[in-house]
C-alpha positions in Angstrom: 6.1 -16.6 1.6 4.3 -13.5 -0.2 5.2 -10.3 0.5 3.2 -7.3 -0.4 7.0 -5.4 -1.0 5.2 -1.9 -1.0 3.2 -1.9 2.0 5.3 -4.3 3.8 2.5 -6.9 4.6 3.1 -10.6 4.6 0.5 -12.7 3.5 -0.4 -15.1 6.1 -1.8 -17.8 3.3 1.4 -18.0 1.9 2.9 -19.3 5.4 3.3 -22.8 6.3 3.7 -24.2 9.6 7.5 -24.1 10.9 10.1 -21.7 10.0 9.6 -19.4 6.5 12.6 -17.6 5.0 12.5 -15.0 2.2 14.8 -12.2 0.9 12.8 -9.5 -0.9 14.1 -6.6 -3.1 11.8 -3.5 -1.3 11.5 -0.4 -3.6 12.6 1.9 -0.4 11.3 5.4 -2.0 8.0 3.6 -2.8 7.5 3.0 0.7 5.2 4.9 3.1 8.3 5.5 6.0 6.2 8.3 7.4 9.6 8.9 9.8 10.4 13.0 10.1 13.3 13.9 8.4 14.2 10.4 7.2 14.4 9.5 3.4 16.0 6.3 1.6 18.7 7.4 -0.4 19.0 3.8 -2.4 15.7 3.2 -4.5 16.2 -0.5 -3.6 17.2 -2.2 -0.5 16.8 -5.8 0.5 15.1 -7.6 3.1 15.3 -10.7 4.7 13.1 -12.7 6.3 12.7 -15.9 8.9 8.9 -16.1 10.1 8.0 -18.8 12.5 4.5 -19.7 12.2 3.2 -21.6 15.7 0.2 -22.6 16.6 -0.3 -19.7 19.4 1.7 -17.2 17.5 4.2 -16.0 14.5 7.7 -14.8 15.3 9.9 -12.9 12.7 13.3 -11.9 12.7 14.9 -10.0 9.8 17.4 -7.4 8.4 16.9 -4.7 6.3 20.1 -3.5 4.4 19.5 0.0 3.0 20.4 3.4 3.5 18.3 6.6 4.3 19.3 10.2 5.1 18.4 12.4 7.6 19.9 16.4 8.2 23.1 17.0 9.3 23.2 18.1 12.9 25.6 20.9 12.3 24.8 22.3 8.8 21.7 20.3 7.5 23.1 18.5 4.8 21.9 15.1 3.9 23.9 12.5 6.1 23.5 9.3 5.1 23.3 6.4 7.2 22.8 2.6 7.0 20.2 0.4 8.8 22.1 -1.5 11.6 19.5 -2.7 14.0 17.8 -6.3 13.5 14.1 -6.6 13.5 12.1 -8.6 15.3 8.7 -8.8 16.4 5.9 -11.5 17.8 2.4 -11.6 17.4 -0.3 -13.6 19.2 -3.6 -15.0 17.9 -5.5 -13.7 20.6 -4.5 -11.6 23.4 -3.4 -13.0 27.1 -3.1 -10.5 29.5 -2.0 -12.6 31.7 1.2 -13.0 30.3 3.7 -10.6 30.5 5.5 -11.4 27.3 4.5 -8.1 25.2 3.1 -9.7 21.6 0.9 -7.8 19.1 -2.8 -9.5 17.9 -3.0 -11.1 14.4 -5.8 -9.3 13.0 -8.7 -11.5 11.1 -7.5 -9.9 7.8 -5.0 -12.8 6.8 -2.6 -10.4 6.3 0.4 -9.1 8.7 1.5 -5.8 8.7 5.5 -5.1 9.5 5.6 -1.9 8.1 6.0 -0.9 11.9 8.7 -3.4 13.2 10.7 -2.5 10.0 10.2 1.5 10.6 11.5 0.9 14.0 14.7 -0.5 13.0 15.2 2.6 11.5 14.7 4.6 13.9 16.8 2.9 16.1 19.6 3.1 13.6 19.4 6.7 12.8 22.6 7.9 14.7 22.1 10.4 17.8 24.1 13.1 15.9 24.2 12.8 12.5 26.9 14.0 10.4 27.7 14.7 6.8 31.7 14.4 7.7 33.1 13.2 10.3 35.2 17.2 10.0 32.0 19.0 9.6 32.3 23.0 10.8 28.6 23.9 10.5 26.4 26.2 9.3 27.8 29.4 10.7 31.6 28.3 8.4 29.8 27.4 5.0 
């Protein structure tokens, strides 16, 4: 499996029928996030891979194991967090509307894009109220 590791796009050539597994070293500040308030704070992180390549459509699982920052909710410090939420994402060769299974259209490029399913893994894993310390007083006590 090829994986453009800057732009997040898997090259669909490189696929064969059946299960694919990779682990990929992804240079995290190189990365176009484009997440508010969110920066990596390691300039690698590590992802791993299984795509299923099927006839009607390709299924991927992975993990990303990084860490990013985001402001403090109390005094806007960096607080740092780690990606906890596993990725996943299908895609279709052609739409069916009449199913109700919710899968994303292969374009005609021959390349797939999961900039998107990895971004949302990390916005699911930014924590509803961030903190730089657990004791934090805030920025009315700094």
């Amino acid at each position: 499996m090829i994986l453009d590791t800057e732009n997040l796009i898997i090259d669909l050539k490189s696929l064969s029928r059946g299960m694919n597994r990779g682990v990929f070293n992804i240079p995290l500040e190189k990365v176009r996030w484009n997440i508010e308030d969110v920066e990596p704070v390691d300039s690698k992180g590590t992802l791993e891979l299984a795509v299923d390549y099927r006839d009607d459509a390709i299924l991927f699982a992975g993990s990303l194991d990084g860490h990013f920052q985001t402001p403090c909710a109390r005094c806007l410090e960096p607080s740092r967090f780690s990606i906890s939420e596993e990725i996943y994402r299908e895609y279709a060769w052609t739409p069916d509307p009449a199913s109700d299974e919710q899968r994303e259209v292969i374009p005609n490029t021959g390349k797939l894009d999961i900039l998107a399913a990895v971004r949302e893994a990390i916005l699911l894993s930014i924590p509803g109220k961030p903190l730089c310390s657990p004791d934090c007083t805030g920025i009315c006590y700094n």
